[in-house]
N, C-alpha and C positions, 0 to 999 in steps of 0.2 A: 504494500500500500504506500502511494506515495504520498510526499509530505506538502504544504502550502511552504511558500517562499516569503510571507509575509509573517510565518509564523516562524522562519530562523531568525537566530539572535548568533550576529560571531563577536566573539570578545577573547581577551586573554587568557590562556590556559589558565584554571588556578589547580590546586594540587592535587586534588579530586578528577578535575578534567584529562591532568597528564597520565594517572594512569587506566583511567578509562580509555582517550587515545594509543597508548600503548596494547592495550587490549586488541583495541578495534587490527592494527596495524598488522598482529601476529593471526588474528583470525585471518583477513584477508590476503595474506600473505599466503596460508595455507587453502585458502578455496583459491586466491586469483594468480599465482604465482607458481607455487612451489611445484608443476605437474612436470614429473622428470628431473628434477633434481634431486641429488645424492642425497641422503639421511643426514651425513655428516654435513653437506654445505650448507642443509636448509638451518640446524643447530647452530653454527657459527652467525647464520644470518639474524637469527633471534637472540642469540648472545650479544650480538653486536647493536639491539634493537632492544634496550631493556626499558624500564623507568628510571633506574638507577643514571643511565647512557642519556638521557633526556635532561634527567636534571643538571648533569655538568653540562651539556651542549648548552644551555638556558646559562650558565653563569659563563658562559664562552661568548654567550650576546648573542644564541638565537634567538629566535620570537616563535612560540608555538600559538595560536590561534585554535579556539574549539569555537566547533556549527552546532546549535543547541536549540530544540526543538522540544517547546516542555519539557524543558529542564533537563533533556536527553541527549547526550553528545550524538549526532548523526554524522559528525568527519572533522578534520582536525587539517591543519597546516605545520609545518614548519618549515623558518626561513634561514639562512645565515646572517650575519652583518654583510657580509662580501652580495650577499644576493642571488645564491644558492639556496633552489627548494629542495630541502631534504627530506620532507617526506609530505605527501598529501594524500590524505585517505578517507572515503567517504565509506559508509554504513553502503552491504550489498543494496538493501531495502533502498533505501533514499540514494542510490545515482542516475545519472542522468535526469532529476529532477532541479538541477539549478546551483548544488548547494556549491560542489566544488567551484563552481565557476565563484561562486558569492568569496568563497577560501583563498583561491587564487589571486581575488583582485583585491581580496585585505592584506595578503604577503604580501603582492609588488606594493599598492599603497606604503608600507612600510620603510621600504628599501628607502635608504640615504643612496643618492643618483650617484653622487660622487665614488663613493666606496666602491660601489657597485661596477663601478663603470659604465653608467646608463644601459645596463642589460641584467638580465634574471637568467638565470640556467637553471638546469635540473637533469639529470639521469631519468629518463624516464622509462617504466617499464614496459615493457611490450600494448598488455594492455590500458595503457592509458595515456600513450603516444601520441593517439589521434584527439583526444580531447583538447592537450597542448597543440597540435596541429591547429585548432579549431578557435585555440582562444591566443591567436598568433606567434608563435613559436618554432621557429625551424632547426631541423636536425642541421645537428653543425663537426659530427662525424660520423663516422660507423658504428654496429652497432660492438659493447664492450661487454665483460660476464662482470659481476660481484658477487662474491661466495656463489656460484651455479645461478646467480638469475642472469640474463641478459636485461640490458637497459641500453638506452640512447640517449646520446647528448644532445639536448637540445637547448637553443638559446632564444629569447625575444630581448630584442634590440628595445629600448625606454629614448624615452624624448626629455 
């Protein structure tokens, strides 16, 4: 069932949000990701993806972003200070209904231009490619593995 877009709210993670994010990240990593990948890479990959891993990123000066719908985390952002999305994940239930794209343009809003280099990247994973494809974002290599997933570089150029 999907959700109304009047009724998300995105704000900043607070400490409740990060590991409910975290949650979201590992479930969908194991339904949208992980199909063919080694036991071992998928474990490194989750190891490398904790709460713990979130809270130093956050004192590193990312920015996590929670989409909350009745008070229910439905996807999460996070950004770098450089301007790197490092991770963006929406609830299976609620994609393609708006949110990510709501996620997406609270990161770039974010990004100091300068730091950044008037541009956003992000590794992105196979399936979620074309959504960046869509909300202006071009591949800017081939495609690379981290722990057995594949992802692409992709970058939007900022004004």
């Amino acid at each position: 069932m999907g959700i109304c877009l009047n009724d998300v709210v995105i704000g900043t993670c607070d400490a409740d949000d990060l590991e409910q994010a975290i949650f979201l990240l590992h479930e969908s990593a194991r339904t949208h990701f992980f199909h063919g990948v080694e036991l071992k890479q998928q474990a490194l990959f989750l190891e490398a993806n904790t709460h713990q891993c979130a809270i130093e990123l956050q004192q590193q000066g990312f920015q996590y972003f929670a989409a909350k719908c009745t008070d229910k985390l439905v996807g999460f952002v996070s950004i770098s200070p450089l301007g790197h999305i490092h991770q963006l994940f929406v609830a299976t239930s609620n994609q393609k209904s708006g949110v990510g794209r709501l996620l997406l343009q609270k990161a770039i809003g974010s990004v100091d231009l300068i730091k950044a280099k008037h541009r956003v990247t992000v590794a992105a994973s196979f399936n979620s490619a074309q959504f960046y494809v869509k909300n202006g974002f071009e591949f800017i290599d081939d495609k690379k593995y981290w722990h057995g997933v594949a992802y692409y570089p992709m970058a939007l150029q900022l004004k």
